[in-house]
C-alpha positions in Angstrom: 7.8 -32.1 8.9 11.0 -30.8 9.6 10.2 -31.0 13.5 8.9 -34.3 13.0 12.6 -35.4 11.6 13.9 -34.5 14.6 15.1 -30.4 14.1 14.4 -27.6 16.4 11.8 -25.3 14.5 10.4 -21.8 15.6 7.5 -20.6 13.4 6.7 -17.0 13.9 3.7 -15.8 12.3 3.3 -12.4 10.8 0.2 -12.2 8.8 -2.5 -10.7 10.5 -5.2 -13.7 9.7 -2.9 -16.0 11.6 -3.1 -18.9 9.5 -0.6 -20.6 9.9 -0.3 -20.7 13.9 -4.1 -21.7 13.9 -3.6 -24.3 11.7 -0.7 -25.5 13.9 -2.9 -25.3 16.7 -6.3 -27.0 15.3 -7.7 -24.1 14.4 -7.4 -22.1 18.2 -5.9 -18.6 17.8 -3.0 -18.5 19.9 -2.6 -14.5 22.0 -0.3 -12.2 20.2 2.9 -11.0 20.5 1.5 -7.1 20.1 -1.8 -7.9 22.1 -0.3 -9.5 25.3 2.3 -6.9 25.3 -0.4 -4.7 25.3 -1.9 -6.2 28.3 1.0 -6.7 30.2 2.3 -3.0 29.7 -1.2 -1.6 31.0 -0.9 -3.9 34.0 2.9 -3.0 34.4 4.5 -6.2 33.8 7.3 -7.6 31.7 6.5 -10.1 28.8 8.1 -13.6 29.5 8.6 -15.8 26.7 6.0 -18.4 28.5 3.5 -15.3 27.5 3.7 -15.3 23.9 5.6 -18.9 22.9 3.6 -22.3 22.0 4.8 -25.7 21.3 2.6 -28.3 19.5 4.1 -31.4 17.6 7.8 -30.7 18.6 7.1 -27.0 17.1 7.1 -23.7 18.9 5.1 -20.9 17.5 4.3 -17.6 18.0 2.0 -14.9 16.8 3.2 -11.4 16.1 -0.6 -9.6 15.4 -1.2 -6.4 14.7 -3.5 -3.7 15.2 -7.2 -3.1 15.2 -8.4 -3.4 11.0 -8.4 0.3 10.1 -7.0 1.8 13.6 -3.1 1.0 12.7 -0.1 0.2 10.3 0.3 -3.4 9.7 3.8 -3.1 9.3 4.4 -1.3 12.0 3.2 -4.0 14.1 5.7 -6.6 12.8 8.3 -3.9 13.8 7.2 -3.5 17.3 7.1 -7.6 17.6 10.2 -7.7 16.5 12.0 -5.6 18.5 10.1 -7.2 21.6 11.6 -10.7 20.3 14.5 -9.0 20.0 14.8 -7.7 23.5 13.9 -11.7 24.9 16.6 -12.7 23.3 15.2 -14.2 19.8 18.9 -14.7 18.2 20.1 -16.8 21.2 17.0 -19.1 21.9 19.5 -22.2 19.9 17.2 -23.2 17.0 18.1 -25.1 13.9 15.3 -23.3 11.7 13.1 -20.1 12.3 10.1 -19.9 10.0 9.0 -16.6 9.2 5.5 -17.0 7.9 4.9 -13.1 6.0 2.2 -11.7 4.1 4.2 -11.0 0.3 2.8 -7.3 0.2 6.3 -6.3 0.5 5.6 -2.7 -0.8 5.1 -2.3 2.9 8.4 -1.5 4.7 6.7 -3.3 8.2 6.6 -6.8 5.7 10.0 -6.4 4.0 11.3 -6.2 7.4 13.1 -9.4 7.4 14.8 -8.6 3.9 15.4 -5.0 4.5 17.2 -5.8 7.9 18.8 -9.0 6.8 17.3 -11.0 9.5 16.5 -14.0 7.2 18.9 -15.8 5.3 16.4 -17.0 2.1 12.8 -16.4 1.2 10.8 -18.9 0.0 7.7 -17.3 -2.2 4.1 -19.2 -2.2 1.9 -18.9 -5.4 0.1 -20.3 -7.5 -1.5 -19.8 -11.4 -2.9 -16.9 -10.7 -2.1 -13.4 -11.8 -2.7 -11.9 -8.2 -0.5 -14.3 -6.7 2.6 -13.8 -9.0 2.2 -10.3 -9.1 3.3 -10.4 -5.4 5.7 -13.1 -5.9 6.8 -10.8 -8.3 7.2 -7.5 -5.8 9.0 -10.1 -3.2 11.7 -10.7 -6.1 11.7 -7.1 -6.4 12.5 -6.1 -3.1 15.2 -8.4 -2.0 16.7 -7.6 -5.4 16.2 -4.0 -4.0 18.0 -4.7 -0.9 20.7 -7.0 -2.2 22.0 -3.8 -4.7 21.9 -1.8 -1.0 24.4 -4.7 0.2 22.2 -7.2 1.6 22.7 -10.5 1.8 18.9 -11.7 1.5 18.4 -14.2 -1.6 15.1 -16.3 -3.0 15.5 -19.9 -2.5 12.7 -20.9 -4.5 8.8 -21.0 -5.0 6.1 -23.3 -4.1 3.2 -23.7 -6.0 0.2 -24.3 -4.0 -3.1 -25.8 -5.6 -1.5 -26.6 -8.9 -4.1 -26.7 -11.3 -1.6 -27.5 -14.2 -2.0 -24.5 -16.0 2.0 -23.3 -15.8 1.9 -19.7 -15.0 3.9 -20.5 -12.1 6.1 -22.8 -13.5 6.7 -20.2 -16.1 7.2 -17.4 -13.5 9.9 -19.1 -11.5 11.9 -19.7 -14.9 11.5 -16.4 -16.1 13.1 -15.2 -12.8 15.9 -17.4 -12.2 14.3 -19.4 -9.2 13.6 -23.4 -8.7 10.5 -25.0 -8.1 11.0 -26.5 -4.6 7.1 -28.3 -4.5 4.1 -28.2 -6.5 1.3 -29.1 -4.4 -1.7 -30.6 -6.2 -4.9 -28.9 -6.2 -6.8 -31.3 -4.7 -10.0 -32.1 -2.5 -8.6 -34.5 0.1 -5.7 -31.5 0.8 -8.4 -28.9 0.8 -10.7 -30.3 3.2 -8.2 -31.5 5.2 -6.5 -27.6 5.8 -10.7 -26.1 6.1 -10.4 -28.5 9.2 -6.9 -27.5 10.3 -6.0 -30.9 10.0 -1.7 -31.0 9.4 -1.6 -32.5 6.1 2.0 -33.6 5.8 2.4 -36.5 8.5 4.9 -39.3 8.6 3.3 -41.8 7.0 0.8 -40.5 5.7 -0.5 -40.1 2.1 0.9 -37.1 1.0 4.0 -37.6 3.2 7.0 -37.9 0.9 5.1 -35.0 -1.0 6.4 -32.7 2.2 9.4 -34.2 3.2 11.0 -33.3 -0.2 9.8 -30.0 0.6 11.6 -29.8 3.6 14.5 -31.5 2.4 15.0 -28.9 -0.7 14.0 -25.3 2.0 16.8 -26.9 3.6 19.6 -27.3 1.2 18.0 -25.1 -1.5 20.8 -21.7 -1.9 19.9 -18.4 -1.7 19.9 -16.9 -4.9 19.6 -13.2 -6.8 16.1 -13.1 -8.5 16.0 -11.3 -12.2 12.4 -9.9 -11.5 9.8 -9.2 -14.4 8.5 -5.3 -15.1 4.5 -5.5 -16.0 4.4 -6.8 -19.4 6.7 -9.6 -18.7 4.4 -10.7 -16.0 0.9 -10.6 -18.0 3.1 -12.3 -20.9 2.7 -15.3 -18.5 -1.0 -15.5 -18.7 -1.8 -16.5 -23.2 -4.3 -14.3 -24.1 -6.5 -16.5 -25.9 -6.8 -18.3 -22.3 -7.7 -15.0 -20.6 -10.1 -13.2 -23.6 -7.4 -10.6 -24.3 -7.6 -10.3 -28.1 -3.6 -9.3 -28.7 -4.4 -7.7 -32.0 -6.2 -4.6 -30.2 -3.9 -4.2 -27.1 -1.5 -1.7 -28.9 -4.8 0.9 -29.2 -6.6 0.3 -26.1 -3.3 0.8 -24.5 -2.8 3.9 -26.5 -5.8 5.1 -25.7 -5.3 5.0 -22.1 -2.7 6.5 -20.8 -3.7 9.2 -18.7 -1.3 11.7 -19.3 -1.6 11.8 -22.8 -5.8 12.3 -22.9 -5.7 15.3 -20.2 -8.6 14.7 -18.1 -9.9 16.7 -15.1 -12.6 16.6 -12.0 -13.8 19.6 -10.4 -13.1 19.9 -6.4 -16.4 20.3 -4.2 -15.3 23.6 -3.3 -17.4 22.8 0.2 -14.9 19.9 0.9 -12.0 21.1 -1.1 -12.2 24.7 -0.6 -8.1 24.8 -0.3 -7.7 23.2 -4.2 -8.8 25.4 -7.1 -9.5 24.0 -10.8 -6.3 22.9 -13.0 -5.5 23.8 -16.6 -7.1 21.6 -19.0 -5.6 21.1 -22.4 -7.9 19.8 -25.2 -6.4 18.3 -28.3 -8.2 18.6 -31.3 -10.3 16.1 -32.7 -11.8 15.1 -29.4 -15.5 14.4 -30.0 -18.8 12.8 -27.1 -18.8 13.1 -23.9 -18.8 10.6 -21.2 -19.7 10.9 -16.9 -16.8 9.4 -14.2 -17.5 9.9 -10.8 -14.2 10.0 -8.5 -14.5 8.7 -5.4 -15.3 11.5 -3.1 -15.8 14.2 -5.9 -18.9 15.3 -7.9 -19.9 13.4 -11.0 -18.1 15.3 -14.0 -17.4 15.5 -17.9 -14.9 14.2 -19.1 -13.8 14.5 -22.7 -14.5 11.2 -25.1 -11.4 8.4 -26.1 -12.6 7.5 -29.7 -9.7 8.8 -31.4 -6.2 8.4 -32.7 -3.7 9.2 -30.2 -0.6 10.4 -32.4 -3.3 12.0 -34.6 -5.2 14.0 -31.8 -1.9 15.5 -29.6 0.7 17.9 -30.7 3.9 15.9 -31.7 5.4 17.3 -28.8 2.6 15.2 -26.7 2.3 12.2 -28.7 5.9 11.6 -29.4 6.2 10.4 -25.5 3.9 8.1 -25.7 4.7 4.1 -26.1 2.4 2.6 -27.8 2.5 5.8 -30.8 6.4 5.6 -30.4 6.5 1.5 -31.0 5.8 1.6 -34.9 2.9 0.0 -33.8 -0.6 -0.7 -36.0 -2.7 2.0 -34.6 -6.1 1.7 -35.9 -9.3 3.9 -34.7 -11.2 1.7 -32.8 -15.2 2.4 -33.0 -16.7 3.8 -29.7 
């Protein structure tokens, strides 16, 4: 859209499933920035910009990539292809807007790349009413909140909600964090078939065309701004519990009851694959009663002591005094197992 209104646009694509440049491009995968390089190194050449730069609609696009699925580091491959651009001249190439489209598994270094290294000026988080998705909205607030106390100058403009189903967990997040609401697109059936066909959705004069051109209108003037990101609870606070089946009323004892370091649990090395790690201490609190098999991945199948009992009443105070839930002056009742 923003193309369409007459603005120079590059959209670089860092997600390895290429999405976004395929839909651009009517669903053709366009070569990569890390594969041609590839090619062109082996054959001792140069990479032009003609190699790994497309234009369709007024836009030009581009592909970063990424290594073979289990052979690489994803985010490693976003630094190589950025350090190519870098070397063509990517800061000097005159556009009005640069697209970065980025996977939001920022716990990555290779994918915070563009906050870490302040080489965006806003970031502009997609999501939708789902717990997955706002988690890593959630952990994309975190890091440039991260980096911004480090002294960069990376803020979040705002979220859009894709398929809004009405529910409000994303409408909820973005307030909770201190971010605007820059679209919500609809969950709806024309929209979906049109993107399984790679059909571009939001056309001049189309039907959902002033949908996208407020879009673009507010990534444009929306400010950058400091996100106040949630910790864990405030983000499953989001979802009502009656709406998910979490009964509430037990949380406070199931949570109790499974913390790790509290109930000491142990598996035993295969000493003929883990002949260099020898058998921890294992302490046993009184009152612990049945026994119960978990297999750990990798490990022999192993006993492990029981959970049905009081936490604050099984461990020394010393133990039980760290612990949260016991600490809260919560209603701790011994739930039946």
């Amino acid at each position: 859209m923003m193309a369409q209104q007459g603005k120079r646009v590059l959209l670089i694509g860092c997600d390895p499933k290429s999405d976004t440049t395929s839909l651009l491009f009517g669903g053709k995968a366009c070569p990569t920035i890390i594969e041609t390089s590839a090619k062109k190194k082996l054959a001792g050449e140069e990479v032009k910009i003609g190699d790994v730069c497309f234009k369709r609609d007024g836009v030009y696009a581009m592909e970063l990539g990424g290594p073979e699925v289990g052979r690489g580091c994803g985010g490693r491959g976003i630094i190589h292809g950025f350090e190519l651009l870098e070397k063509l001249g990517f800061h000097d190439w005159g556009f009005d807007y640069v697209l970065l489209d980025f996977l939001g598994d920022v716990v990555c270094g290779g994918f915070g790349l563009p906050i870490a290294r302040d080489m965006c000026q806003k970031v502009i988080v997609v999501g939708s009413n789902d717990l997955q998705s706002l988690y890593v909205a959630n952990n994309v607030c975190s890091a440039v909140e991260y980096f911004r106390k480090l002294g960069g100058n990376v803020g979040v403009a705002g979220i859009v909600i894709n398929k809004d189903d009405g529910t409000g967990e994303a409408h909820a997040f973005a307030e909770a964090v201190g971010i605007p609401v820059l679209s919500a697109i609809p969950q709806n059936e024309d929209i979906r078939r049109k993107s399984a066909n790679y059909e571009i959705i939001g056309r001049p004069g189309g039907e959902w065309a002033s949908l996208f051109e407020a879009l673009a209108d507010n990534v444009v003037s929306a400010p950058p701004v400091r996100p106040t990101p949630l910790d864990q609870d405030g983000l499953l606070g989001l979802f009502a519990g009656d709406t998910v089946g979490r009964d509430d009323r037990d949380a406070g004892d199931d949570l109790c009851l499974g913390h790790g370091h509290f109930l000491r649990t142990l598996f035993q090395p295969d000493p003929s694959r883990h002949h260099h790690q020898r058998p921890l201490p294992l302490h046993t609190p009184s009152g612990l009663s049945g026994q119960e098999s978990v297999v750990v991945a990798d490990q022999r199948s192993v006993p492990r002591a029981g959970l049905g009992h009081r936490c604050a009443a099984s461990l020394p105070d010393a133990i039980a005094a760290q612990c949260p839930v016991c600490t809260a002056g919560l209603d701790r009742r011994t739930p039946s197992v």
